[in-house]
N, C-alpha and C positions, 0 to 999 in steps of 0.2 A: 523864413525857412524853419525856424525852432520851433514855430506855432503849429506850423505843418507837421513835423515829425511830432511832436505833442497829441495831436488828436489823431495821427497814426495808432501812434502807441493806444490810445486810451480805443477805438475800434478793433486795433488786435484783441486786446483784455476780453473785448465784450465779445468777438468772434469764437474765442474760446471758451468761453462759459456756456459757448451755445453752441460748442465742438463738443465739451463733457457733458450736454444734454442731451445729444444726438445719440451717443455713444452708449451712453446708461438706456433710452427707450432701443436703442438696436438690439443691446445686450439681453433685455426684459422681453421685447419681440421672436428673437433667435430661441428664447428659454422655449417661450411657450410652442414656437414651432417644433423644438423638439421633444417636448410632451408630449404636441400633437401626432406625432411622428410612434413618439414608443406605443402612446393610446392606440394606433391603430395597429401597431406589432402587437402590439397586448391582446390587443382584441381577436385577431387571427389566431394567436396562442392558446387563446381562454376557447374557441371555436372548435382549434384542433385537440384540444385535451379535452373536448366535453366530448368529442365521438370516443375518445379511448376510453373515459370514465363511463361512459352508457355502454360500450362494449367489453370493459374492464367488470361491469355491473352483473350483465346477461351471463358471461363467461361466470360470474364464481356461482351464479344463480344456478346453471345448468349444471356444474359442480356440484353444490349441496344438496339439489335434490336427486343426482347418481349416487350421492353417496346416504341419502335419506332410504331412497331404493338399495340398495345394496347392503343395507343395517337390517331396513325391515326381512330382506330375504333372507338373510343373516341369518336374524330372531326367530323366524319361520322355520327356518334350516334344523336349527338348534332345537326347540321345541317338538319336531319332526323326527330327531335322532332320539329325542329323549324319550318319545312316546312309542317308537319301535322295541324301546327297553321295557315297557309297562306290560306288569303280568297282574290279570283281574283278581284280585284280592290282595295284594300288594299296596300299601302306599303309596302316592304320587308325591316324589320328591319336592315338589312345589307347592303343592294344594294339600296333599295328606289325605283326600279322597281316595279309597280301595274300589272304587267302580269306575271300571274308561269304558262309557259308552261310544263318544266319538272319539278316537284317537286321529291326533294330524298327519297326514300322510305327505311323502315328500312327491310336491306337483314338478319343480322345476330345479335348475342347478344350483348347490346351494354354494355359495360365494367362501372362497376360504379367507385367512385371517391376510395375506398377504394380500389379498385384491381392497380388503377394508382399510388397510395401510396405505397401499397405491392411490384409494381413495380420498381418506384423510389429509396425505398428503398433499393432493392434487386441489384440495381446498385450502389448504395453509396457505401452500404455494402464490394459486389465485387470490385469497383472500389477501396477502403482504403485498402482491400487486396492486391490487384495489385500494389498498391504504396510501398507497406509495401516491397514485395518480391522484386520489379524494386528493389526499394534502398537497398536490401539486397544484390543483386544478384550485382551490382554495385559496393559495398562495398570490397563484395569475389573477383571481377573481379578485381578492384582496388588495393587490397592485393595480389595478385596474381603477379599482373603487379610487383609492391613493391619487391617480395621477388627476383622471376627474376632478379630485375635489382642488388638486396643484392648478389643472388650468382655469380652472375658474377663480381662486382666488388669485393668480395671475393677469383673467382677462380682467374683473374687477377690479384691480389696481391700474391699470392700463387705460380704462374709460375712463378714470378718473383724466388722464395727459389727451391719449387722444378718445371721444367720447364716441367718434361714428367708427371707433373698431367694432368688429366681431370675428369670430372663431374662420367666419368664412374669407374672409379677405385679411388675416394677416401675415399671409407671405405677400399680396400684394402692398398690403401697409409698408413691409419689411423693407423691399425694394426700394419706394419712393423713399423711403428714410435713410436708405445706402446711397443712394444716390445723391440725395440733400449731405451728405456726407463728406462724399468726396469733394462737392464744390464745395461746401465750405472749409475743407483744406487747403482747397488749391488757393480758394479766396485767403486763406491765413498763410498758407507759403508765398505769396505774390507780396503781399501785404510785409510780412518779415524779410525778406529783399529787398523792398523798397528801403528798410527801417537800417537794412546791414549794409545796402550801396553807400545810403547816406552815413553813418559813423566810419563807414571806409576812406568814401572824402574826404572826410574831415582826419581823418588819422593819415591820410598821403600828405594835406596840406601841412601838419603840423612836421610833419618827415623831413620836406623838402625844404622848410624854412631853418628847420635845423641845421640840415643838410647843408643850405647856403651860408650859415655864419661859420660851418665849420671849415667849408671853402677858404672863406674868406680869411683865416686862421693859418690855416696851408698855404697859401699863397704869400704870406709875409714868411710864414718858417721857410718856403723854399726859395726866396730872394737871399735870405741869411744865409741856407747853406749856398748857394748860387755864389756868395762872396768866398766862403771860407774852400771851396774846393777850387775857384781860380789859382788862390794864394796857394791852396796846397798843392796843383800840378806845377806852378812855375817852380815850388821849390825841388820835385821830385824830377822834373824834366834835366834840370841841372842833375843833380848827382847822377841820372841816367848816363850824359853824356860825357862826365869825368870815367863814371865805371865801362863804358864803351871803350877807351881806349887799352885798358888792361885783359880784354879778350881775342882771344885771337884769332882771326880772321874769318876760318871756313866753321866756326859757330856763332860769329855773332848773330845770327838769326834765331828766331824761336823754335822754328821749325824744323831746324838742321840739328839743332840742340837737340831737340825732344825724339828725334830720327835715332842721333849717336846714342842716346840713353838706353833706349827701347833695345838697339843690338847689341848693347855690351850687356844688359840684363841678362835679354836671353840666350848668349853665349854663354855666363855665367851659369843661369840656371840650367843647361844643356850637360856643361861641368859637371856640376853636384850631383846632378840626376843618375851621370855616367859612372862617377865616384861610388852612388853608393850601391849602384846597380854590381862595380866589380867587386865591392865590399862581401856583398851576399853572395856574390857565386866561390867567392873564394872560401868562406863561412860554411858552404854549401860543400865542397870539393872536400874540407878538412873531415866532415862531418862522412862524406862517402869512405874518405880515407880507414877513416878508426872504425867504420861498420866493416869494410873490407880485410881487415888486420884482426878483427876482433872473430870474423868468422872462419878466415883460415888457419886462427890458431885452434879454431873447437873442429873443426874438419880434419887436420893433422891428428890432432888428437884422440880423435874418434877411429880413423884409419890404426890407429897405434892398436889403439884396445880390439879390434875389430880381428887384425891380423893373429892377437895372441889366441885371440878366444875361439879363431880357425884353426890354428895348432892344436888346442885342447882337445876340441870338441873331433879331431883327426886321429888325435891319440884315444879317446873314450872310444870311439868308433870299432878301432881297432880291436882294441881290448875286448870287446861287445864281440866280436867276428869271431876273436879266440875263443870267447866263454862260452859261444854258442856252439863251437864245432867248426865253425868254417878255418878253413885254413888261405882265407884269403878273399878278396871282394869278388875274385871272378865268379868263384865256386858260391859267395851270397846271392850273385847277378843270377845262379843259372836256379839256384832252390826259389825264387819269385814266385810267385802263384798270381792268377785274376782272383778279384775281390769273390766273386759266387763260388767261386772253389776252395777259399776259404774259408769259406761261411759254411758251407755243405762238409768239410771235415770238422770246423769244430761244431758244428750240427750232430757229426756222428760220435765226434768225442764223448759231448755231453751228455746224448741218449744212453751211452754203454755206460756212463759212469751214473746217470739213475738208476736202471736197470741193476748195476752193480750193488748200488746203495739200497734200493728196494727189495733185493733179495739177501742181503748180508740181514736188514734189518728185520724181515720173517725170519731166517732163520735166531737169529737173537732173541727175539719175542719166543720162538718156539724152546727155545733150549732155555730159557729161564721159566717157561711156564712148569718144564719137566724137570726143574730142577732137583724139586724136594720131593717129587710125586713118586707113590711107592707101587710097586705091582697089586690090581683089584683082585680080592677073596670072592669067588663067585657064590660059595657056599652064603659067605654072608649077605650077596647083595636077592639070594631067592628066597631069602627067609625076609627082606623089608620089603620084596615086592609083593608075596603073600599078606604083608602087613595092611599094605597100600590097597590092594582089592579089596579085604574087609572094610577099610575106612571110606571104600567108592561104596560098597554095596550099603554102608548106612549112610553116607550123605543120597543115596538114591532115594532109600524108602524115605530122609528127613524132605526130598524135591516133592517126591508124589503128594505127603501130606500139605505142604506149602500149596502146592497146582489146584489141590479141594479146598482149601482155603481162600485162594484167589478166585474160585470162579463162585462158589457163594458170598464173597464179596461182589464180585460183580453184580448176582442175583440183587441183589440189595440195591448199588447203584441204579442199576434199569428202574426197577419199582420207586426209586426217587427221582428219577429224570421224569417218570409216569407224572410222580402227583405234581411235581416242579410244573409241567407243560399244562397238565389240568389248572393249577393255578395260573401260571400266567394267561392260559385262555380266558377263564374268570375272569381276572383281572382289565382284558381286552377287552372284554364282554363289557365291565362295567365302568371303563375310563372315559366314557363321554357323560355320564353321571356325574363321575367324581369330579373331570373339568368344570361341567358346569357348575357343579357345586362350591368349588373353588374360585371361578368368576364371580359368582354371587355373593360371596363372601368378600370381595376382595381380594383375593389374593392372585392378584392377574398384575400386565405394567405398568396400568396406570394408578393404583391401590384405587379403583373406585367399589365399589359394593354396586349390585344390583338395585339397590335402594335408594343410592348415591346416583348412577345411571340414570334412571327416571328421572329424579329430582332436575340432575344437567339437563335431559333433553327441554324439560317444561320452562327450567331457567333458560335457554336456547332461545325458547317464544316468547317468554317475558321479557328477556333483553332486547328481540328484535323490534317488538310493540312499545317496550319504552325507550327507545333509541330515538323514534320517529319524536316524543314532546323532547327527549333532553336534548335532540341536536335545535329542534323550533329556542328552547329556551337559553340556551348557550351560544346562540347564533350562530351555529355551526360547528364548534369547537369541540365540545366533547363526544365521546363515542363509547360506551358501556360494552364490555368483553368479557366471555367466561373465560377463565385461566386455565388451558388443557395442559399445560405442562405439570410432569408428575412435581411434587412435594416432595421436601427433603424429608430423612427419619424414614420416618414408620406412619406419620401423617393421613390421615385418608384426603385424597386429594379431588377436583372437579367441579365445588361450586364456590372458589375463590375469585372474587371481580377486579378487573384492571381497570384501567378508565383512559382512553386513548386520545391526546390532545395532538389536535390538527395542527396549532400552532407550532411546537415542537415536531411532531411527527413522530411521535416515539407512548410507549406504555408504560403506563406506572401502575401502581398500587392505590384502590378507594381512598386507603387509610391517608394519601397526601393530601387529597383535595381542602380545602379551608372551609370555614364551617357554611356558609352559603352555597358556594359551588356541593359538599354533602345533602345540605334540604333540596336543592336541586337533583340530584341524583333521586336522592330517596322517597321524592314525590313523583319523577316519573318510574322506578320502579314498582310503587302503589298504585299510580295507572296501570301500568301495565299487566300487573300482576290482577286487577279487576277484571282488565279487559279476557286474559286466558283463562282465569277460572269460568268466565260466564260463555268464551267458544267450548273448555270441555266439557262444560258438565249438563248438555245439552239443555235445559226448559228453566236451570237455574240462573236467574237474571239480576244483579246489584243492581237498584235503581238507586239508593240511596249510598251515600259515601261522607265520614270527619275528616278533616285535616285539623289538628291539633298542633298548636305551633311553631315554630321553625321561620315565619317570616320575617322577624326582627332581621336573622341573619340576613339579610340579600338587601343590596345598593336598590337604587330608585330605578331603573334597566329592569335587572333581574327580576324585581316584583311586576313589572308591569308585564314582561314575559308570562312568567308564572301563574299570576291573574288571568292572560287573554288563555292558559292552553287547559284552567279550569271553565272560561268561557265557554270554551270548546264543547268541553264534555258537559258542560250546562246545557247547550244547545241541542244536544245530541239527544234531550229528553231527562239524564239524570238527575238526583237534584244534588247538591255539594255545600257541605257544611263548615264552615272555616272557623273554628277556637283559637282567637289571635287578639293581644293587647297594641297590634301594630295600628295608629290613628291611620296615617294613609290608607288603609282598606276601607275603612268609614268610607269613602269618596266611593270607592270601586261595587261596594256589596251591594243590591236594590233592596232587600230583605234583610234586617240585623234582630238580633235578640239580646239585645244588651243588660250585663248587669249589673247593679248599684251596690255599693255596700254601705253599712253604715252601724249607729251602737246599737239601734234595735231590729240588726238582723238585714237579709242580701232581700232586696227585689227583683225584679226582670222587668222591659219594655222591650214592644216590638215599635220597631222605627223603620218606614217605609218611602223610599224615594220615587217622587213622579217622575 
């Protein structure tokens, strides 16, 4: 039976190392299903962000050129006002030409500054959306890529255990190996019951063997006391039956005993109970007593005071009835009035005694104003009234000369309000000059000069044209931006570059990029900026182009980038000159013009690859 349970045991061990095998390929199974699982969420994601970013696209497209048109109508507009101002022999504010043979005339409505704002706006706006999705859509594309390369080195490790997986059957793999799972649990819980019945038996038999010597043990201790509690009832049965005669009769039983006990208790206790119950009413009563004593002595006492202070207030009374006239309470009884007829005589008391006071105090006022006053000398007062007309008749003629003086003042004002409004018409006349002139200068909100303007729009098309190699050579990442927000100071502001990274989602400043990621910038700006000069400048054409070194900086990636987007433009017909000590280009270039130096002087070889 030991040998049994031995290779028990040694088949559980091995059930379980092939329980924690099962478990680790379910584990690695389940992984990849749920890759496969976000792979396909991913991919519906990357699906549905590609229509908002092609429609995220169109929208800022349709955008920029509303707002292309509405600049040019602008320009048009403006140019249009300015030549309504042009008088032939005159100057042209812009050209300095004194002959306008064609002056521009306004065709259509010309756009004011708020609709160019509305505009701008309406591209920022668009444009921050566009960013927001590119870097969204970027992200998903990038997770995508991510999980891809998860399930494959996932399924690769996986062919290694089971070798006829594939992507396609491994939720059915999954299954069969949950299922292999369970039975071999069950198979390892069948197996461990077997293993716990048996140390059970074996731990019962060891119990009950115990168990029997401890018997065996009890069984002589309770022979011994079996002796010693005979001896000790014979000896207790006696004194029982000596003490039985010393009782008396109608209790020698137990039960009559314990009867008598139980009623004398609660007799006893019925006693005390009643005891202390009369204890407290009596406690009670003493207590009523002294509250009752205590308050007919302040009752008594209060009656005492109450009585005298009736007397008093009988006698004030009185005295009050004397003072007043009355000769007694009948005669106060009958002078009573109602309340409103009370009221309506001291109503009228009050009024006569105003009235009284109001005319005591005019006449007071009046007798002290005449106190000291003497009788008026008439003679005297027609000699200061004569006085009085002469000094009207000169303040007249000092009015009349004031009135000529005020209105040839006024004369004056008119003829300054005259030239005032002649100038400011001038001024009207000539304020869309002066604006533009201040535009062009600079001195508008964003500090750009007219000069500065141009330059932004053309940097506008060189950014767009070189955007297209630096996103091919940063594989996606970077995004070249002009800076439209004003400069701090006094700064002229407009063709400062951000450089806008996808990975981040955010803009920065050229000046961060590291010295590779700059040759990178700075060579698709020199595309680009080839490629705009030879769309404007109609019949003139770069076929030739240096690049002058900068490729030291950039990793083995970036150079081969960089390489295939001069391939490019090689392809295109141009031809492209590279001044570079970098060996790896050796491999890349078909045409080299390499140079030697040495102490008598530099040579050159042309070196050509089949």
């Amino acid at each position: 039976e030991q040998k049994w349970v031995d290779e028990l045991k040694l088949l559980l061990l091995k059930n379980e190392k092939e329980l924690d095998q099962l478990t680790n390929i379910i584990h690695k199974l389940r992984k990849i299903a749920d890759l496969m699982q976000k792979e396909a969420k991913t991919k519906g994601d990357l699906e549905e962000k590609g229509k908002l970013y092609e429609y995220a696209k169109v929208r800022l497209e349709d955008a920029k050129n509303t707002l292309s048109t509405l600049e040019r109508k602008w320009q048009i507009g403006q140019a249009s006002l300015l030549a309504q101002t042009l008088v032939e022999g005159d100057p042209c504010p812009v050209c300095g030409s004194t002959h306008h043979p064609n002056r521009s005339i306004i065709h259509d409505e010309i756009p004011t500054e708020k609709d160019l704002k509305s505009a701008k706006s309406e591209v920022e706006k668009l444009e921050s959306e566009y960013r927001k999705i590119e870097t969204n859509w970027f992200e998903i594309k990038s997770n995508l890529t991510h999980l891809n390369v998860s399930i494959e080195e996932q399924k690769e490790e996986m062919t290694v255990i089971i070798p006829e997986l594939s992507l396609e059957n491994v939720e059915q793999t999954l299954r069969l190996y949950e299922e292999k799972l369970v039975e071999k649990n069950q198979l390892i819980n069948e197996q461990k019951m077997k293993i716990s019945q048996f140390n059970q038996i074996e731990k019962d038999i060891e119990h009950l063997e115990g168990k029997r010597k401890q018997e065996r043990n009890n069984e002589e201790s309770y022979l011994e006391n079996e002796r010693e509690i005979a001896k000790r009832y014979t000896e207790l049965n006696t004194s029982i039956q000596s003490s039985l005669k010393n009782i008396p009769n109608e209790i020698q039983t137990i039960d009559v005993y314990e009867k008598k006990v139980k009623s004398l208790t609660k007799q006893k206790q019925q006693l005390e109970q009643d005891f202390e119950n009369a204890k407290l009413y009596v406690q009670q009563l003493k207590e009523q007593l002294s509250g009752n004593r205590a308050s007919n002595e302040k009752l008594l006492d209060l009656l005492t005071k109450s009585e005298g202070t009736l007397k008093e207030e009988r006698k004030k009374f009185i005295n009050m009835l004397s003072e007043e006239g009355f000769s007694g309470y009948q005669q106060f009884s009958q002078a009573k009035r109602e309340r409103e007829t009370i009221k309506q005589l001291e109503q009228q008391v009050q009024n006569y005694r105003e009235e009284f006071r109001s005319v005591s105090d005019r006449y007071q006022e009046i007798e002290e104003l005449l106190k000291n006053v003497e009788k008026p000398q008439i003679d005297r007062l027609k000699q200061q009234f004569i006085e009085l007309e002469n000094d009207l008749q000169d303040l007249s003629s000092t009015h009349s000369t004031v009135l000529m003086k005020i209105h040839h003042n006024e004369e004056i004002a008119r003829k300054v309000a005259k030239i005032n409004h002649t100038i400011k018409e001038s001024e009207e006349k000539y304020k869309v000059i002066g604006h533009l002139s201040d535009i062009s200068k600079g001195q508008n909100t964003y500090r750009i000069t007219f000069e500065r303007y141009v330059l932004a729009a053309f940097l506008d098309d060189i950014l767009q044209v070189a955007n297209t190699r630096l996103t091919r050579m940063t594989s996606g990442r970077y995004h070249l931006l002009r800076k439209t927000d004003r400069s701090k100071g006094n700064v002229q502001s407009g063709l400062e570059l951000l450089i806008f990274d996808q990975y981040t989602g955010q803009e920065r400043h050229v000046k961060t990029l590291s010295g590779g990621e700059s040759f990178k910038a700075s060579l698709a700006l020199a595309l680009g900026l080839a490629d705009v000069v030879q769309q404007h400048s109609g019949g003139v054409s770069l076929e030739t182009m240096f690049i002058d070194e900068g490729f030291g900086t950039l990793d083995p990636e970036s150079l081969d980038q960089a390489i295939e987007s001069l391939m490019d433009i090689q392809n295109s017909g141009r031809l492209v000159g590279i001044i570079s000590h970098v060996p790896e280009l050796k491999e890349r270039i078909d045409a080299r013009l390499e140079v030697y130096s040495s102490q008598n002087g530099s040579k050159t070889e042309f070196h050509f690859l089949n």
